[in-house]
N, C-alpha and C positions, 0 to 999 in steps of 0.2 A: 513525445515532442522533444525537442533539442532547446541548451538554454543557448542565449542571447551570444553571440560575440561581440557584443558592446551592452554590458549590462549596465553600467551606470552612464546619465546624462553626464557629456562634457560642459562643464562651466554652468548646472544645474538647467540649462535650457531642456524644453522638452525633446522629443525625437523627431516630431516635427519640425521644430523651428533650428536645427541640426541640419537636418537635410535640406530646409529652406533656405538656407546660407552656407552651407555646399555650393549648392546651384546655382544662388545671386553670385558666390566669391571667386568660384574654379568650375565647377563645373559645365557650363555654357559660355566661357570665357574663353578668349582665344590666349593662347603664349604666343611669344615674338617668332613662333614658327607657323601659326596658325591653327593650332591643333588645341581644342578644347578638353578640358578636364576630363570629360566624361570619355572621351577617344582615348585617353592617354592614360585612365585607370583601367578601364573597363571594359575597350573593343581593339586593345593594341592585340593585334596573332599578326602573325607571320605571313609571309607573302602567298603560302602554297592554300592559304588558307581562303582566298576569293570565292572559286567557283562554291565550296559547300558554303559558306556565309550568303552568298547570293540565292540559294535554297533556302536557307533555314532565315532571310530576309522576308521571301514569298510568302510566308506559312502563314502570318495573320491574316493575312488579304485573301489568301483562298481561303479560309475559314468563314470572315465577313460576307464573301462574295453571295448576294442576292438574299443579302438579309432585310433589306427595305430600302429609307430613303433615308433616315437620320443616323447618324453612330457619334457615340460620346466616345473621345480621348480620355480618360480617368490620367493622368499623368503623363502627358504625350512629348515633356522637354521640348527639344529642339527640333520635333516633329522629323525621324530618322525615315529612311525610303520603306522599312514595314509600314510606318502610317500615312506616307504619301501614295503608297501605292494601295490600302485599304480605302483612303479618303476617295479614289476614286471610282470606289462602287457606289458612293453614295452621293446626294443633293445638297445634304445639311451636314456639316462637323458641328459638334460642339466640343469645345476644348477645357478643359477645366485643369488647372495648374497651382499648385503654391507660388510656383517662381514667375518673379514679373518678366524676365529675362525672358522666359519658356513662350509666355501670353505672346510677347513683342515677337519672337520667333514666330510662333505658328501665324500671326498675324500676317506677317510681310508672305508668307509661304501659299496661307488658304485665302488672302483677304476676304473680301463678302463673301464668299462659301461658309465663312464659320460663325461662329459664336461664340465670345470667350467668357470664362471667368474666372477670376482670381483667385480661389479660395482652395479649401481644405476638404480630402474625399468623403472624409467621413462627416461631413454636411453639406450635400452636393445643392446647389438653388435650383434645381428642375424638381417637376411634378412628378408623379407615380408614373410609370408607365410615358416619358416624355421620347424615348428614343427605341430603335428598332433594336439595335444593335451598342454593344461597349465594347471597346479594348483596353485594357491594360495589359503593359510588359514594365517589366522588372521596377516593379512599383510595389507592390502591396511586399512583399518583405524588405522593404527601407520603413514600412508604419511599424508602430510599436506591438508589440505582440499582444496585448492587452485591448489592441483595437483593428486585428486586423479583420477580425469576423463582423465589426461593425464599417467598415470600408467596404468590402464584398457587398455585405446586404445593401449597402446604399445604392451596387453596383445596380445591384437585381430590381432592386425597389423601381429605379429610373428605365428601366427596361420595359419595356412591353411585354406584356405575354406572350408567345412564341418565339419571342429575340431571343438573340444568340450574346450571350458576352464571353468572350477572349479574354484569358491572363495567361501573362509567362509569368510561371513560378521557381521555384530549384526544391530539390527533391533532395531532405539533409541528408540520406539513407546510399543516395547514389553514391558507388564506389570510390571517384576519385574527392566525392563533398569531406565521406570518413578520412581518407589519405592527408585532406587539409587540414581538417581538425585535429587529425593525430599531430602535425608539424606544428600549427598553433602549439597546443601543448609543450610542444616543444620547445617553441617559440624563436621555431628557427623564420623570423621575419622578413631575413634579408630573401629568402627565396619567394614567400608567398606576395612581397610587396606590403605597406602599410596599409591597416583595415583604415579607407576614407571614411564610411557611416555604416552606422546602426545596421545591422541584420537579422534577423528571427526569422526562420525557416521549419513552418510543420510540416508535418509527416504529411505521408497521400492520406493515411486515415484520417484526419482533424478533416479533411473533406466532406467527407459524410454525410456532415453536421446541413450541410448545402441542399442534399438527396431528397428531402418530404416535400419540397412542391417545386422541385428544380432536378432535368437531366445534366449527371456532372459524366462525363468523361475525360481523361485523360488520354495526352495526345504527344508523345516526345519530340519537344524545340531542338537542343542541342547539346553533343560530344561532349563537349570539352567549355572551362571557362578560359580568359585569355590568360591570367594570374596562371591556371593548370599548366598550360600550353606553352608558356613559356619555361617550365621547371622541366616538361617528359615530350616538350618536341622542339626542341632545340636548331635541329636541323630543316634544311627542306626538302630532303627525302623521306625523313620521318613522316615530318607533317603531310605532306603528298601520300601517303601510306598508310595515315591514321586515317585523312578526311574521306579516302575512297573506299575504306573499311566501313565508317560508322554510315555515309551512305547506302549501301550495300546490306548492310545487316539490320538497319533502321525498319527499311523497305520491306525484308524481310519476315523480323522480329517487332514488330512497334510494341507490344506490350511486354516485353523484357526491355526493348530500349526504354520507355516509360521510367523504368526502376534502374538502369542504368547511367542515365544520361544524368548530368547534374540540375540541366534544365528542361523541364515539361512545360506544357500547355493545359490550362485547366480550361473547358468549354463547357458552358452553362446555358441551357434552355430552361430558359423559364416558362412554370407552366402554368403560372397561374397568381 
């Protein structure tokens, strides 16, 4: 496993209550341009970059697709077009967020279709087996590393047997994850951008752990992060020439894109 890139609590708060005032303060907030925190750390690429983002937007919803009637959001923010377009395979949302911000979002977004609640993943208020279907993306590595396996199981727990639950993860092992770590080190900042929150990212193998009464498969999300993309594709002939690459070779290769890409797909049937 890899350590932390935020090993101590800022201002002794836990890592939760960090990323819950991320989210209340900048992150679902708009600037006097309109553009929220989370667009502005974490989804700013380049123009050449639409059509494959618009692919790898699709990938949870055909995942979910004809998985029943209920699917839980585990961390759904500002409720982005991956989960508006997952929400409509299904009858019931339930949404479950730390940030009130997030609640009031998916609110005005799903009104009566959903179900909200305010709280913390790793004590979710649904019963065993309450929903067909979960997703999370880029959720369970902002938890503390000491509690991410206890976030998952809660996943599974609320699951139904046969349901399918979706995470986007990052793979610390992918290529260009090591290239960032070495610049960290470095500490060369001004290229990587400032770390906003908490990270902890295990290996495919810390999975495993999942494998005795659950099928895990892994499933490659995405190339490149935006922080990458902005340091090795500069241009928009690069970038046009990376994204029709990594589609192409994805397609291809998925299980070396898996170990490549910095972000995969973990998909969980539970079985029991």
């Amino acid at each position: 496993m890899t350590k932390p890139s935020s090993a101590r609590a800022v201002d002794d708060f836990s890592v939760e209550e960090q990323t819950r005032r991320f989210y209340e303060s900048e992150g679902w907030i708009a600037d006097d341009q309109g553009v929220i925190g989370e667009d502005k750390y974490f989804r700013d690429f380049g123009p050449e970059h639409a059509e494959y983002g618009a692919k790898v937007t699709a990938k949870p919803a055909a995942l979910l697709e004809g998985a029943g009637k209920t699917v839980l959001f585990a961390g759904p923010g500002n409720l982005p077009e991956s989960h508006t377009r997952a929400a409509a395979h299904f009858d019931k949302v339930v949404c479950a967020d730390i940030s009130e911000n997030s609640i009031e979002i998916c609110k005005k977004k799903l009104g009566d279709k959903g179900e909200y609640h305010l709280t913390s993943l790793l004590d979710l208020p649904l019963d065993d087996g309450a929903v067909d279907a979960a997703l999370c993306t880029h959720v369970i590595y902002h938890i503390d590393q000491n509690h991410q396996r206890q976030a998952i199981s809660e996943l599974i727990r609320v699951t139904k047997p046969g349901g399918r639950i979706v995470i986007v993860y990052c793979n610390p092992n992918a290529p260009l994850m090591l290239m960032q770590r070495f610049l960290q080190l470095l500490r060369v900042n001004k290229l990587l951008g400032k770390q906003k929150l908490y990270t902890y990212y295990y290996t495919l193998s810390w999975w495993s752990r999942f494998s005795e009464n659950n099928v895990v498969e892994f499933i490659p999300h995405q190339a490149i992060r935006s922080n990458q993309a902005k340091i090795l594709l500069p241009h928009s002939l690069m970038q046009r020439a990376f994204y029709n690459w990594a589609t192409h070779f994805e397609d291809a290769h998925p299980n070396l894109a898996v170990k490549l890409w910095p972000y995969l797909t973990v998909k969980i049937i539970r079985l029991s």
